[in-house]
C-alpha positions as CSV (number, residue, x, y, z in Angstrom):
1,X,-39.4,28.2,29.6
2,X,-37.5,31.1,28.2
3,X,-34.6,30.0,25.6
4,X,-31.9,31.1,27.1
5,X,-29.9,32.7,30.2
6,X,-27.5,34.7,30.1
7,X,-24.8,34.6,32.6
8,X,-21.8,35.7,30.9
9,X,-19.0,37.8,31.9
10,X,-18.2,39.7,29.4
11,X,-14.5,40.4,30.6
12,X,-14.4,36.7,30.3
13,X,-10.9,35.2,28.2
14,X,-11.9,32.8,25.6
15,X,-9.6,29.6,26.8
16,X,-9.7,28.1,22.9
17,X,-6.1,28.7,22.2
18,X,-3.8,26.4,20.6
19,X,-2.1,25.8,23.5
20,X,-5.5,25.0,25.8
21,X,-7.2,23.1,23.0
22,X,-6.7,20.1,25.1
23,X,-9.5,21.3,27.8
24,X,-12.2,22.2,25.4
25,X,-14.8,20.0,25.0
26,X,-15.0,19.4,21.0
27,X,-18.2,17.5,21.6
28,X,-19.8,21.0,21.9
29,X,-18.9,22.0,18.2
30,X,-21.7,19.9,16.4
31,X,-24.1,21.8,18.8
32,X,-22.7,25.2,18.3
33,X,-23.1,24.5,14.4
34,X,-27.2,23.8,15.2
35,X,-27.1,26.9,17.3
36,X,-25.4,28.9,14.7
37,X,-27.5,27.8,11.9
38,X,-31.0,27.4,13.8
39,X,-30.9,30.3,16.2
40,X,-32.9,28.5,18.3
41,X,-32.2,26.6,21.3
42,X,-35.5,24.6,20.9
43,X,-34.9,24.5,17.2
44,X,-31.3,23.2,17.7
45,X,-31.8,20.4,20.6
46,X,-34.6,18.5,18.1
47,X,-32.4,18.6,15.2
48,X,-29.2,17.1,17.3
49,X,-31.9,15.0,19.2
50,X,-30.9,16.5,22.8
51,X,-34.1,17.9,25.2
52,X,-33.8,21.7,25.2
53,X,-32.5,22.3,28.9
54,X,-29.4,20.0,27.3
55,X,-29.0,22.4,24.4
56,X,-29.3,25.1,27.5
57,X,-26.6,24.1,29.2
58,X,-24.6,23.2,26.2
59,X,-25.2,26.7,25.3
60,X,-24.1,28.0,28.5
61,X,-20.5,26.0,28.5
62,X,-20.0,27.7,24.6
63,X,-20.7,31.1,25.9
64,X,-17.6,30.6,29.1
65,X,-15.1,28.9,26.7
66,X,-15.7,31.3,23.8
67,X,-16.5,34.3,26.2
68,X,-19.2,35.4,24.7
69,X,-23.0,35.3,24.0
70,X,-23.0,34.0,20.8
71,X,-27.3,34.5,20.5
72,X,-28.8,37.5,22.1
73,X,-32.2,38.3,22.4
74,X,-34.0,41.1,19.7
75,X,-37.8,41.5,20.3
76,X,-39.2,38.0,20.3
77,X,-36.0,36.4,18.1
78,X,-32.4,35.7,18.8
79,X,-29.6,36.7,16.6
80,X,-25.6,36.1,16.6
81,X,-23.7,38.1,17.6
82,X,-20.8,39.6,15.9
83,X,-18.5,36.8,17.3
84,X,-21.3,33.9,16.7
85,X,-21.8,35.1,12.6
86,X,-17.6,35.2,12.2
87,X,-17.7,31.5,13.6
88,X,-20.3,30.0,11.3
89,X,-18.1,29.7,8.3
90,X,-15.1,28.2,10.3
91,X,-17.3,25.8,12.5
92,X,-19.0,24.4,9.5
93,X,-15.5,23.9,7.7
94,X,-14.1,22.2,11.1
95,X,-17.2,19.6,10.9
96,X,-16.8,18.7,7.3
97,X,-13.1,18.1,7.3
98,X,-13.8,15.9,10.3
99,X,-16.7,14.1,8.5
100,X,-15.5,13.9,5.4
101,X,-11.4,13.5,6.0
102,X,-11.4,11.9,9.6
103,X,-14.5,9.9,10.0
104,X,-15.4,8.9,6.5
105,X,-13.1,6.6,4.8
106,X,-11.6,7.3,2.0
107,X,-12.5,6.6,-1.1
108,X,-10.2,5.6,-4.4
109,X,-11.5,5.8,-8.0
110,X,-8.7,4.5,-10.0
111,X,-10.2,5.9,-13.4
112,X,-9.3,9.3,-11.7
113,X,-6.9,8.7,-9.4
114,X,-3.4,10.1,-10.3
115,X,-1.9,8.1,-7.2
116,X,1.8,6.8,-7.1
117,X,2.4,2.7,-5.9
118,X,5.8,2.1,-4.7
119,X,6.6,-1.9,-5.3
120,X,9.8,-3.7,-3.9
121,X,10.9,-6.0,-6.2
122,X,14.2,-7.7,-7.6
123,X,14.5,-7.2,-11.6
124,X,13.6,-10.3,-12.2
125,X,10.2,-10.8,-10.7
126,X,9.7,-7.1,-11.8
127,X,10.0,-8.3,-15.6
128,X,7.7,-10.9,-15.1
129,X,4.7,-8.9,-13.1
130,X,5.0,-5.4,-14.5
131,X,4.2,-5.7,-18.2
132,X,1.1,-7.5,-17.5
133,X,-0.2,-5.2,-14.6
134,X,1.1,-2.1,-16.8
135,X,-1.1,-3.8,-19.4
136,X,-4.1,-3.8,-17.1
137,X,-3.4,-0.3,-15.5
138,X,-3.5,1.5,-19.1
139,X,-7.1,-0.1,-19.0
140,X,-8.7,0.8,-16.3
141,X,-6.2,3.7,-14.2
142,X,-4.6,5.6,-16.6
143,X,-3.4,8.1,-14.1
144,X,-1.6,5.3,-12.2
145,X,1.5,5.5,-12.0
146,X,4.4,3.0,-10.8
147,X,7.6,3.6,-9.0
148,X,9.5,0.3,-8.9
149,X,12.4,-0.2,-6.0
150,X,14.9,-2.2,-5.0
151,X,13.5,-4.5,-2.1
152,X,14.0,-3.6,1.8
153,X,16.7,-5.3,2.9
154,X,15.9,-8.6,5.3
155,X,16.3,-6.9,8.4
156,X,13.8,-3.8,7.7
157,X,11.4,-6.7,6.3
158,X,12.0,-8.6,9.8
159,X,11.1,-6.0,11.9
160,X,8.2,-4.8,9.8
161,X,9.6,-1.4,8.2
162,X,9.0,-2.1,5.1
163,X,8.7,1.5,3.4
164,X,7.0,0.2,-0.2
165,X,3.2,0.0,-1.2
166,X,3.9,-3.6,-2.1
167,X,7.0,-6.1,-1.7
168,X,7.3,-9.0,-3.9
169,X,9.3,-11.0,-1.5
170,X,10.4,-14.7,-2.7
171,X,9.1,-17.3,0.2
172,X,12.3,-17.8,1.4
173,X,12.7,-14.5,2.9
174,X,11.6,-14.1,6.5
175,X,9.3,-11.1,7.1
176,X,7.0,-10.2,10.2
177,X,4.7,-8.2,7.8
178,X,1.6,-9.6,6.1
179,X,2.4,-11.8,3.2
180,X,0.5,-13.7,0.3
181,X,0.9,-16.1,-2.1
182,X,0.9,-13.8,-5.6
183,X,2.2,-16.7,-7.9
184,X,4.1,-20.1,-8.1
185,X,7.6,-19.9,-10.3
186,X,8.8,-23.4,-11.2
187,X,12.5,-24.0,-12.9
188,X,13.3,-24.7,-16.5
189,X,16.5,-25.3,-17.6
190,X,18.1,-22.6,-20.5
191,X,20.4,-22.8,-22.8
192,X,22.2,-21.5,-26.3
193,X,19.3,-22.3,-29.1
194,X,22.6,-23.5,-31.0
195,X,24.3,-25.6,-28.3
196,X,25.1,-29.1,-29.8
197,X,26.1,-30.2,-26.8
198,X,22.4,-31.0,-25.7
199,X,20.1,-33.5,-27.7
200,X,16.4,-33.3,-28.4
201,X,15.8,-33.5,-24.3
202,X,17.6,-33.0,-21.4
203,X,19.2,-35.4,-19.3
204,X,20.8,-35.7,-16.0
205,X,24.3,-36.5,-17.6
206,X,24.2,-33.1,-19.3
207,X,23.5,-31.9,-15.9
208,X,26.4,-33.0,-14.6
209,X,29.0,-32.2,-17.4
210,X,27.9,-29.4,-19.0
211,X,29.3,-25.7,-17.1
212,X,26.4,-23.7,-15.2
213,X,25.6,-20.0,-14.5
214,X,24.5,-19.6,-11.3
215,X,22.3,-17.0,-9.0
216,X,23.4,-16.5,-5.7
217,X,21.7,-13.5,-3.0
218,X,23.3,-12.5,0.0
219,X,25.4,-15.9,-0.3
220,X,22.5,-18.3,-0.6
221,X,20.6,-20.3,-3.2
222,X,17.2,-20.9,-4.2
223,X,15.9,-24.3,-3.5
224,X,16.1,-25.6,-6.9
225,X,19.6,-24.9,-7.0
226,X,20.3,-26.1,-3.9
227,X,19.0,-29.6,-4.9
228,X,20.6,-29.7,-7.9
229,X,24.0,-29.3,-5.9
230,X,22.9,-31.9,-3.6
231,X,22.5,-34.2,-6.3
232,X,25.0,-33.3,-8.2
233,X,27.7,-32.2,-5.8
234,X,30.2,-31.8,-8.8
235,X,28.9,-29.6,-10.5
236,X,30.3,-27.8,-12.7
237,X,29.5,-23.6,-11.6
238,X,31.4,-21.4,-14.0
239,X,29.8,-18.1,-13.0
240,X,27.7,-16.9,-10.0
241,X,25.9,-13.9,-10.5
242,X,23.6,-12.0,-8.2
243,X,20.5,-10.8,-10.5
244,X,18.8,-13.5,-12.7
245,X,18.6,-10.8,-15.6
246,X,22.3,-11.6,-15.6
247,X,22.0,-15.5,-16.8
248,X,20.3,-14.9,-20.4
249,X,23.4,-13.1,-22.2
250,X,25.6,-15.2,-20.1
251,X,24.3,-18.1,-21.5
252,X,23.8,-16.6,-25.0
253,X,26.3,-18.3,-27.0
254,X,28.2,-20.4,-25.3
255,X,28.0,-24.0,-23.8
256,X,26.9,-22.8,-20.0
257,X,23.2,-23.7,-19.0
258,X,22.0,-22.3,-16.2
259,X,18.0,-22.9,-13.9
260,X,15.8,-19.9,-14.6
261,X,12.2,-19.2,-13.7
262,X,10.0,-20.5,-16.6
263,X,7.9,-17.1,-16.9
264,X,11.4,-15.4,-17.3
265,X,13.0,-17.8,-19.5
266,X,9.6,-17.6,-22.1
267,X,9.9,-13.4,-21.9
268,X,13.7,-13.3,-22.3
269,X,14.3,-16.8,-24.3
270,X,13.9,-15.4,-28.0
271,X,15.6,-11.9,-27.4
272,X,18.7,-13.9,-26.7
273,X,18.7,-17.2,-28.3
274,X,18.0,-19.3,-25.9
275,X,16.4,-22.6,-25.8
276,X,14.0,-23.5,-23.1
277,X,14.4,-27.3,-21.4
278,X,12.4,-28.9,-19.0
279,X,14.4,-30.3,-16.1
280,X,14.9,-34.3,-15.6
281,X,14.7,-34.0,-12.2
282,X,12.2,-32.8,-10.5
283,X,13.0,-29.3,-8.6
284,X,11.4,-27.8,-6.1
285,X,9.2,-24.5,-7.1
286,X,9.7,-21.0,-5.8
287,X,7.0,-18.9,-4.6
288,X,6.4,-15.3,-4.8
289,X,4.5,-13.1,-2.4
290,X,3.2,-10.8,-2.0
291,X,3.9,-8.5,1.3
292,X,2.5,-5.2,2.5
293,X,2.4,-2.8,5.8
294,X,-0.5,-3.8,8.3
295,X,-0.3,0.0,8.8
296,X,-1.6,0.7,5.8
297,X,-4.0,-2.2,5.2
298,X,-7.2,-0.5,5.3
299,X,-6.1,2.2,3.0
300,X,-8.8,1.5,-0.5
301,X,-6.0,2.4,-2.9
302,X,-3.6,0.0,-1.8
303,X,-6.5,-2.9,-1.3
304,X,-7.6,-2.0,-5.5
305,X,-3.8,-2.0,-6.2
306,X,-2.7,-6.0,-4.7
307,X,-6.1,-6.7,-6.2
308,X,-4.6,-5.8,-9.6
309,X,-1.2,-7.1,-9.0
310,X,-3.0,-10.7,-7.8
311,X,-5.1,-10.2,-11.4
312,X,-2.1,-9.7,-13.4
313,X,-0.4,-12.7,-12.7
314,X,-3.2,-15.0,-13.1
């Protein structure tokens, strides 16, 4: 059986244009490549595992869309054409970016990797994660590098358009997107190191008579602070503020107390004088999550970067 027929009309317009990409068959360019590099039709269908009257025809359907004969015969070989020999270099390119960039997924080394996260998070629960997963980033991706944001607002985090790596989203905050459990916060009570007001422990008297800074977001309160007021329906609020951060220096020298997350009070509880109480009533905990794009959830850098966030905290 000879190799091949030709058939071609010459005058024939190549149809590969941008604009009729969308009827060429791109199942024929992995053949083209065998036929390029093999010169053989025989040669070619063992290689892509086709029979040879396959590889024929395949042949014959790359000659009328490219409108030429790509492999002519000379004596008792074939050779490319001029046309065939200018393709080889962009077909091979065309295969490996589709291998390597389309089809092969992608890889993340993060002793390398000079890659930018993006995490949502209020100051507060920023202080307590970052220094620890900066800690562990120095380690083992020092090319890392962190861009820290305000969070979404509730409505972008309801409908799932989240635009961050990561969001570190307290459990009371509806979101349709994925969401973990990256830590439990429970509540300690602060105060002045030098507040005479308050014996060796805490009790629910001092509760009650003693002023209070307090954190309020988007006009609500966490749990814990909600309970309190149940309980103590009096109390006494002599400042609302809307960024924890805010309560250490308000509390800094003067009689206010105020509820703060214990791994905040411990990190900020020296720099400002502050002594650190346990509660005498028991106070529900807050937990933090951790939230992410489903979009993005295959994506190896951002799996290796909530698995070091996860690591930090624990």
């Amino acid at each position: 059986m000879s190799e091949v027929n030709s058939g071609v009309n010459s005058n024939a317009r190549p149809t590969n244009t941008a604009s009729g990409l969308y009827r060429v068959d791109l199942n024929l360019l992995p053949l083209l490549a065998a036929l390029l590099e093999y010169r053989s039709v025989t040669r070619a269908a063992q290689v892509v595992g086709l029979t040879q009257p396959a590889m024929s025809n395949a042949l014959q359907r790359l000659r009328r869309t490219l409108g030429d004969e790509l492999l002519v015969r000379v004596g008792r070989h074939y050779v490319l054409t001029a046309r065939a020999a200018a393709l080889a270099g962009p077909v091979s390119l065309i295969l490996d970016t589709a291998t390597n960039q389309v089809l092969t997924p992608p890889a993340f080394d993060p002793a390398t990797s000079e890659r930018t996260f993006r995490i949502a998070a209020t100051s507060a629960t920023a202080l307590t994660v970052l220094p620890a997963l900066s800690a562990t980033l120095a380690g083992c991706a020092p090319g890392v590098r962190l861009h820290l944001e305000p969070p979404d607002s509730s409505r972008d985090l309801t409908r799932g358009d989240a635009t961050a790596d990561v969001t570190l989203l307290p459990d009371t905050v509806p979101t349709t997107l994925p969401r973990e459990r990256l830590y439990h916060e429970d509540w300690v009570v602060v105060a002045d190191a030098n507040n005479d007001r308050i014996g060796e422990t805490l009790t629910l008297d001092d509760l009650a008579r003693l002023p209070h800074v307090v954190f309020e977001w988007n006009g609500g309160q966490v749990g814990a602070q909600q309970a309190l007021a149940q309980l103590l329906p009096d109390l006494h609020v002599q400042c609302v503020v809307f960024d924890f951060l805010m309560i250490p220096p308000m509390v800094s020298g003067t009689p206010v107390i105020a509820l703060l997350q214990r791994r905040l009070a411990r990190r900020v509880a020296a720099q400002h004088g502050l002594r650190v109480m346990e509660s005498p009533i028991p106070l529900p905990s807050l937990g933090i999550d951790l939230v992410w794009n489903p979009r993005t959830a295959g994506d190896p850098g951002r799996i290796w970067f909530r698995k070091q966030l996860m690591r930090a905290v624990h």
